[in-house]
C-alpha positions as CSV (number, residue, x, y, z in Angstrom):
1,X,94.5,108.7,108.3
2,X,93.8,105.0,106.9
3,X,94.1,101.9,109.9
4,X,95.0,98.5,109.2
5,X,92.7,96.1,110.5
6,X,94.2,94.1,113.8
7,X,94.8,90.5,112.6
8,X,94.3,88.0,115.5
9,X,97.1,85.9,113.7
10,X,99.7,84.4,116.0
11,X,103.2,83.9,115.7
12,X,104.8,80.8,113.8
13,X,107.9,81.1,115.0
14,X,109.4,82.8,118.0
15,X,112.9,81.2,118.3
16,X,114.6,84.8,117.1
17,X,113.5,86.3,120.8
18,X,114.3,82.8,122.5
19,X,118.0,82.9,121.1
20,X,118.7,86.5,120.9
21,X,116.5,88.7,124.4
22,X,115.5,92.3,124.0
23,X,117.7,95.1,126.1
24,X,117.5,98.3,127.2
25,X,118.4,101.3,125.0
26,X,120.3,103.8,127.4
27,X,119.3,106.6,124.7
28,X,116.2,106.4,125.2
29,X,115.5,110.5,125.9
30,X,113.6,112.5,123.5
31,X,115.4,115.7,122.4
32,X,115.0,118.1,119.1
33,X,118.2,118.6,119.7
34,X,119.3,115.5,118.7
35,X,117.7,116.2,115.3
36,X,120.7,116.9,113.2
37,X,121.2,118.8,109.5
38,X,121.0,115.8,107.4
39,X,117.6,114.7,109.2
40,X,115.6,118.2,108.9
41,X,114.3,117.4,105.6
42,X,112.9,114.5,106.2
43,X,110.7,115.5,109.6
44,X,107.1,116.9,109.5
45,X,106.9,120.8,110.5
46,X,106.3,121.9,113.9
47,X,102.3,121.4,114.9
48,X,101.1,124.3,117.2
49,X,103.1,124.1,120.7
50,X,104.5,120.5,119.6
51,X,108.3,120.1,118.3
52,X,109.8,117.4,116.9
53,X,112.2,115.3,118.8
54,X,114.2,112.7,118.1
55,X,117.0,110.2,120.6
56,X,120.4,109.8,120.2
57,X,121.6,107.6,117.0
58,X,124.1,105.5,119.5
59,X,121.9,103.1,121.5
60,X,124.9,103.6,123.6
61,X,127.4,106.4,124.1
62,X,129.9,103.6,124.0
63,X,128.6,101.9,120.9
64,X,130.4,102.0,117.4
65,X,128.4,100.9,114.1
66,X,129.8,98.3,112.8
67,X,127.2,97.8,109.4
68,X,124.1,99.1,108.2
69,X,121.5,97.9,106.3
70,X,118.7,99.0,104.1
71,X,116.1,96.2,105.0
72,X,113.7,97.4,101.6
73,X,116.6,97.2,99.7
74,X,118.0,93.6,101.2
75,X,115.2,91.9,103.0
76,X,113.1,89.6,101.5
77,X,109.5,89.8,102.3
78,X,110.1,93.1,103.5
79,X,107.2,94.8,104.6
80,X,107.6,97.9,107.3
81,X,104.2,96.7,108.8
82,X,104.5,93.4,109.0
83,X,108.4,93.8,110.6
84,X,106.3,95.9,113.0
85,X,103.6,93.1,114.0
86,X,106.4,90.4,114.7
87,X,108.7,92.4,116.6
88,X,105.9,93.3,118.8
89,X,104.6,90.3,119.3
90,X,108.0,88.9,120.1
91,X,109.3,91.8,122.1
92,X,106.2,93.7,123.1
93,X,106.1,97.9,122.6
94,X,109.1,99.4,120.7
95,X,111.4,102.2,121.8
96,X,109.7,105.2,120.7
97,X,112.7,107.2,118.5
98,X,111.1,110.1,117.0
99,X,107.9,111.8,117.7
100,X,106.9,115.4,118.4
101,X,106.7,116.6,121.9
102,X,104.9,119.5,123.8
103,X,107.3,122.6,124.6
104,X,105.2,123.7,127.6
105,X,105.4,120.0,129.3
106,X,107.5,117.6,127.9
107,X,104.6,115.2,127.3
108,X,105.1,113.0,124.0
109,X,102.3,114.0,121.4
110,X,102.1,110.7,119.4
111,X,101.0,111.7,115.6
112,X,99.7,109.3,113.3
113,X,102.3,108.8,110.7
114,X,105.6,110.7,112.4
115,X,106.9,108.4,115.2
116,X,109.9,106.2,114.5
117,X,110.6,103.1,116.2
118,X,113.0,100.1,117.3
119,X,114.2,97.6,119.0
120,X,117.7,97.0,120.7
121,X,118.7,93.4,120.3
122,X,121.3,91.6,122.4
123,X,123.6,88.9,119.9
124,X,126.7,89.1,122.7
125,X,128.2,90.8,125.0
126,X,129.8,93.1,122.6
127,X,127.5,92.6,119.7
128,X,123.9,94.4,119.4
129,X,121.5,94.6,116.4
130,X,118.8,96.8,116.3
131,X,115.8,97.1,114.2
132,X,114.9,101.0,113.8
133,X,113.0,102.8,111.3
134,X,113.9,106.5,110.1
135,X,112.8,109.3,108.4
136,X,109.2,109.5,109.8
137,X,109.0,105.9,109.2
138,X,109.7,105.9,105.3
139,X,112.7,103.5,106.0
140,X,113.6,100.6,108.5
141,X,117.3,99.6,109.1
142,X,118.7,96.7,110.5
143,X,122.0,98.1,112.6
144,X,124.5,96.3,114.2
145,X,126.6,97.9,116.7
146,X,129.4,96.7,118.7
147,X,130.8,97.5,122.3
148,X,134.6,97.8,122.7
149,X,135.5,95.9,119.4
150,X,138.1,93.5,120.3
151,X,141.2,93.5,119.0
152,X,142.1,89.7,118.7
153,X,141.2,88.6,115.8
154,X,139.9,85.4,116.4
155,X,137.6,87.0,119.2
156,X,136.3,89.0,116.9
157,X,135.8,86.6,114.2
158,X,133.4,84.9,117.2
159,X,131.1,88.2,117.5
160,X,130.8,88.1,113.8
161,X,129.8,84.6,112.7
162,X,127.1,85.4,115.7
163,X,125.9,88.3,114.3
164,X,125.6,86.0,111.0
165,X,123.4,83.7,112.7
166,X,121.1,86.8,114.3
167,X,121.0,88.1,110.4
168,X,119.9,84.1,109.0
169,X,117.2,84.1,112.0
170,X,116.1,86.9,112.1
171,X,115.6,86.6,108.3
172,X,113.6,83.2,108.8
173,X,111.4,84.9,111.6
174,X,110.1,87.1,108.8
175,X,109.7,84.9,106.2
176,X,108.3,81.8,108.8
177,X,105.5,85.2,110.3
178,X,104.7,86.0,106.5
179,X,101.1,85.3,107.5
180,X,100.7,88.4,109.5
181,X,100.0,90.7,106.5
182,X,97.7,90.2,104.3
183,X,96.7,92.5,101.6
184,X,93.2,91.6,100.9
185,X,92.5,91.8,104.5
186,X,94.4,95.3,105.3
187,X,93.0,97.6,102.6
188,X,89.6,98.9,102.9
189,X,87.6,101.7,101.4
190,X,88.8,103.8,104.4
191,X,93.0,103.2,103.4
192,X,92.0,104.0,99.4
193,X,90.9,107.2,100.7
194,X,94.5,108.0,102.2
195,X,96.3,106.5,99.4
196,X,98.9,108.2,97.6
197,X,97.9,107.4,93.5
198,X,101.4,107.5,91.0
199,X,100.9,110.0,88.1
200,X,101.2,107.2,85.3
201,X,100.5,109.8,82.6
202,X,103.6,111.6,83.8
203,X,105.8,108.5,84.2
204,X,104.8,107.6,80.3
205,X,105.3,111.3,78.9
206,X,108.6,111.3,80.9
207,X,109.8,108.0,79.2
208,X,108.3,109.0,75.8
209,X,110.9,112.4,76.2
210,X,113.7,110.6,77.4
211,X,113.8,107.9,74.7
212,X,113.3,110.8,72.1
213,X,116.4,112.2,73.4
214,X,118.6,108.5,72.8
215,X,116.7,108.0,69.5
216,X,118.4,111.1,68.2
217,X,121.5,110.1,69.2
218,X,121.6,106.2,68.7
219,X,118.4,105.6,66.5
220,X,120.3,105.5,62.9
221,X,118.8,103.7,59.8
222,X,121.5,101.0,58.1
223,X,123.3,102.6,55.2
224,X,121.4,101.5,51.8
225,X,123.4,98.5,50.1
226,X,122.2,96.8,46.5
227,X,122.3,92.7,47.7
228,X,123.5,90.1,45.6
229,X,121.9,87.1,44.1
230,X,120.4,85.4,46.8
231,X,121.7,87.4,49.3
232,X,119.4,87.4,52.2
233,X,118.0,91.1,53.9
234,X,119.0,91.7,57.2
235,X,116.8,92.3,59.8
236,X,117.2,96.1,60.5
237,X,116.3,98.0,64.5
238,X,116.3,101.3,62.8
239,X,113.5,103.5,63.8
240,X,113.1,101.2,67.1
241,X,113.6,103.4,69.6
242,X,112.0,106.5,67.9
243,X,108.7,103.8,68.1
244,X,109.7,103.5,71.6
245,X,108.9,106.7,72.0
246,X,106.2,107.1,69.9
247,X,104.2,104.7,71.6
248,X,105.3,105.8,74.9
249,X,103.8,109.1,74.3
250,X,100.4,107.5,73.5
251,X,100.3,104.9,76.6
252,X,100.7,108.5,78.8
253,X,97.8,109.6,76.9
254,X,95.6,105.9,77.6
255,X,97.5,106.6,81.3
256,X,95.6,110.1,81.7
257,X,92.3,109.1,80.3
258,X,92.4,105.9,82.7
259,X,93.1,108.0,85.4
260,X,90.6,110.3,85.1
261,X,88.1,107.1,84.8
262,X,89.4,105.7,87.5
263,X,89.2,108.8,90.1
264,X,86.2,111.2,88.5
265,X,83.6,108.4,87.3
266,X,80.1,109.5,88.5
267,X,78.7,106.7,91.1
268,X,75.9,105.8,88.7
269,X,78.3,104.6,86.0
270,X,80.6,102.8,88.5
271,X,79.1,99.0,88.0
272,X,79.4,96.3,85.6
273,X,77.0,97.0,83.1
274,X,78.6,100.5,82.2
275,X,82.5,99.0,81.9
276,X,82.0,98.7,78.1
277,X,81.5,102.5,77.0
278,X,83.2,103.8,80.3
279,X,86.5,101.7,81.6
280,X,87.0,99.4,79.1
281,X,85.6,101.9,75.8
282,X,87.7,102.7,72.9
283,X,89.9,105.5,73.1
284,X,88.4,107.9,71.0
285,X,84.9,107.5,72.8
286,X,86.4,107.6,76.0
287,X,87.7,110.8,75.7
288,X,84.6,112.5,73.8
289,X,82.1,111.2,76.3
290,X,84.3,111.6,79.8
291,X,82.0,114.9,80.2
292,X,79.1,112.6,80.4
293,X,80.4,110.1,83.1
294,X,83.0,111.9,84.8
295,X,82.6,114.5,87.3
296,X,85.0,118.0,86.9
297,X,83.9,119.0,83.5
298,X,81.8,122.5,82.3
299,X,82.3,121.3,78.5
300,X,83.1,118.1,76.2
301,X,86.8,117.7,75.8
302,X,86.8,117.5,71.9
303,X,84.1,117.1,69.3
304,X,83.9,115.0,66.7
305,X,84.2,116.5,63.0
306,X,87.0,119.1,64.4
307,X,91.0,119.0,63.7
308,X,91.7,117.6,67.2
309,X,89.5,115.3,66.5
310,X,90.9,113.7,63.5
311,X,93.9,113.9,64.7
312,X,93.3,111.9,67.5
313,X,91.4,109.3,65.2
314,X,95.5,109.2,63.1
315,X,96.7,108.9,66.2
316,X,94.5,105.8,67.8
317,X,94.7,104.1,64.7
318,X,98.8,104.3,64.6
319,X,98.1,102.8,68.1
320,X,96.2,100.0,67.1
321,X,98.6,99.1,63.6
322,X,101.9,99.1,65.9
323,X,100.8,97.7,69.3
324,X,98.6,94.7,67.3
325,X,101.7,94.2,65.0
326,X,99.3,94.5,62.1
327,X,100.2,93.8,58.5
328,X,99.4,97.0,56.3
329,X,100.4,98.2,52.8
330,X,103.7,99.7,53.9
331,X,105.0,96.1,55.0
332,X,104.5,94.8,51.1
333,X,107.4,94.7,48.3
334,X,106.5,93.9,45.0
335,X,107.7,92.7,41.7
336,X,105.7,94.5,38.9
337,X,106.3,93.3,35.1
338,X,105.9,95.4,32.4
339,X,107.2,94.9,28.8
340,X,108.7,92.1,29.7
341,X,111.3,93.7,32.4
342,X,110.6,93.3,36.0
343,X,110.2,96.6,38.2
344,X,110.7,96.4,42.1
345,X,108.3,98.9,44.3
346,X,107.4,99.3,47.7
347,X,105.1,102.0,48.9
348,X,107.6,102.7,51.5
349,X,110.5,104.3,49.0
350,X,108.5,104.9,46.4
351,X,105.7,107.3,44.5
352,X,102.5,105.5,45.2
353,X,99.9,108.1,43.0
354,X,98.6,111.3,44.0
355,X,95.0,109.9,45.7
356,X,97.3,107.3,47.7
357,X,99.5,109.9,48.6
358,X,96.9,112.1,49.8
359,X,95.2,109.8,51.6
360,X,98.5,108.2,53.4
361,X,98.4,111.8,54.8
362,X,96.0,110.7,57.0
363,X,97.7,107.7,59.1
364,X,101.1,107.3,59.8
365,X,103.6,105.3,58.9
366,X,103.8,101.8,59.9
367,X,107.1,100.3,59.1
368,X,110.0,101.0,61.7
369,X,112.3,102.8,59.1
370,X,109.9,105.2,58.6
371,X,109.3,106.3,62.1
372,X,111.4,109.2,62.9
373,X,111.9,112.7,64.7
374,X,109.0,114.4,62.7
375,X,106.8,111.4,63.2
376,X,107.3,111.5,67.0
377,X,107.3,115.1,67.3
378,X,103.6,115.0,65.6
379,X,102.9,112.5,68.3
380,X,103.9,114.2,70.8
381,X,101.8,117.7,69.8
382,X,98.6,115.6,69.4
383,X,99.0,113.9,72.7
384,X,99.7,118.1,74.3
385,X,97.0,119.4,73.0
386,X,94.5,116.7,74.2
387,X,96.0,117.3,77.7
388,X,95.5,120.7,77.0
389,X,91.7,120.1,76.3
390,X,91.0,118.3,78.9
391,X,92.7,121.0,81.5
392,X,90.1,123.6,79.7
393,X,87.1,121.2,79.5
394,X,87.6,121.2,83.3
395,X,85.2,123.6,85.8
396,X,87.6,126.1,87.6
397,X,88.1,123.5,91.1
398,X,88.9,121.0,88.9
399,X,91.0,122.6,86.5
400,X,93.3,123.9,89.3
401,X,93.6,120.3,91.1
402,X,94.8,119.1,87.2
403,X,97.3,122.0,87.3
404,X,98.6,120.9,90.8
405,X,99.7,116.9,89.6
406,X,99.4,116.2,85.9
407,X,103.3,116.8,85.6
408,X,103.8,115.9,89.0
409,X,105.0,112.1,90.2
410,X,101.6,111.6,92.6
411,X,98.4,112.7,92.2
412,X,96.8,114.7,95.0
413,X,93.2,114.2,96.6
414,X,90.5,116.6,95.0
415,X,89.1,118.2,98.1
């Protein structure tokens, strides 16, 4: 499990604990019984003779919630560590609010990442907020809870604009105690090793299918009209979102050959003078030579001269035409005179001679009107069978750890 470094940083502002003191929860015991339906999904399994246990939800049997917030949701700034670090150093040790325990003696086993934790803050009397996190830590909520809610009210108007000026504090203690997190400082070749990596390839491919599925229903090319003298051409958005797709499909592609780079490049390749053919190579040679640098593979993933190959040569240079915005034939209308009468043609509508023809077999289109269903659905083969090549390019570890995340949200550590 990755550590944080300890940063020797003091507080900047401590007025939150000087105008609103720490108290004692009352439910402070430690049961699995207090682990209810809703919870069960979100706790670690039992370890050996250790169960999870969790306290009461009430601070108090006598308290009634009176608001909840999602501080990742609402907080600016937020940062479940860094709330952490300046409770602590304002308050000390929090209450301990989930964490597995041992059957046999009742001892608390404290697990790196499955303990929850708070602290019960006193705004009145009646009035308490408390700062807990939830769910094995994956959440922190600022609660406020009240004690016999009175019924006048202008008493109760009192208790509220109070809690208002805990909320505004404690809010300006966070932002003011910023300093106690810093990035650069907390992640070190140690935390990378326990970091969870987001499948990018699958988030692409998932985007590229779900705008396929609005293109068909919204994507619609303008009806064909003859203009008028003069009469200007509007600016037409058919095809748009069938590109949308399109390109989506090939950034999942770029996605999976980055990651690969990025998580299976041999040590020896892993400096400077290698970037050029390795990180930062074209696509095509990337993906030919990843055998070479990369660790995981018995075979190259495609060879040059083949089908695959070509095709992914159509498909990089669609990439290129429509990312760049380049001008090509396609984007050219032209006035051709013969006999004295004027002819209008463009490549796009019309017969452009069998060795063009043939040739345009070879690229696709580049215009947005052109780009639709059958273009993307071409796309979107190339793009599955170079996934497929890769997964059988891979030695038999590596080909089952591909299996296990490539459609998946995260990606796995190889071990």
């Amino acid at each position: 499990m990755g550590q944080v470094k300890e940063l020797k940083h003091k507080l900047h502002s401590t007025h939150l604990s000087k105008n609103f003191p720490r108290e004692d929860r009352q439910n402070a015991d430690l049961c699995p019984s207090n682990l209810d339906e809703e919870l069960k999904g979100f706790i670690p399994p039992e370890i050996n003779d250790c169960v999870y246990a969790v306290v009461k939800r009430k601070p108090s049997d006598d308290f009634e919630l009176i608001h909840e917030f999602d501080l990742q949701e609402t907080l600016p700034y937020f940062n479940s560590i860094l709330l952490y670090r300046i409770f602590k150093l304002l308050y000390g040790p929090p209450d301990i609010l989930a964490t597995y325990i041992n059957t046999d003696s009742g001892e608390f086993k404290i697990i790196p990442g499955a303990v929850d934790w708070g602290y019960l803050i006193k705004i009145t009397d009646l009035l308490h907020a408390e700062v807990a996190s939830a769910r094995a830590n994956t959440r922190v909520k600022l609660r406020f809870w009240a004690e016999n809610i009175p019924k006048d009210p202008d008493i109760f108007k009192f208790h509220m604009e109070k809690g208002k000026r805990f909320h505004f504090d404690f809010i300006d203690c966070v932002e003011k105690n910023a300093h106690l997190f810093n990035e650069n400082q907390e992640i070190t070749e140690q935390n990378k090793s326990w970091s969870a990596l987001l499948n990018i390839f699958a988030e692409r491919y998932s985007s590229a299918e779900r705008l396929f599925d609005l293109a068909a229903h919204f994507d619609k090319l303008p009806p064909r009209k003859d203009l008028k003298w003069n009469e200007s051409l509007d600016v037409s958005t058919g095809g748009s979102i069938y590109l949308s797709s399109a390109i989506s499909y090939v950034m999942a592609l770029e996605s999976l050959i980055n990651t690969i780079y990025h998580l299976l490049l041999k040590t020896e390749f892993r400096v400077e003078s290698y970037e050029r053919i390795t990180k930062r190579g074209d696509l095509d040679l990337r993906i030919v030579t990843a055998h070479l640098f990369c660790d995981g593979f018995s075979k190259q993933i495609l060879s040059p001269k083949t089908e695959l190959w070509n095709k992914l040569l159509k498909l990089r240079s669609f990439r290129n035409e429509m990312v760049h915005g380049n001008i090509t034939a396609n984007h050219y209308a032209y006035a051709l005179q013969e006999d004295a009468i004027i002819f209008f043609y463009n490549g796009v509508t019309d017969f452009r001679g069998r060795k063009t023809e043939e040739k345009a077999k070879n690229s696709f289109p580049t215009t947005l009107s052109q780009i639709d269903k059958t273009v993307v659905v071409e796309i979107k083969n190339i793009v599955d069978e170079i996934v497929q090549a890769f997964i059988e390019a891979a030695d038999a570890k590596y080909k089952k750890w591909f299996h296990s995340w490539v459609w998946e949200a995260s990606i796995p550590r190889f071990e």
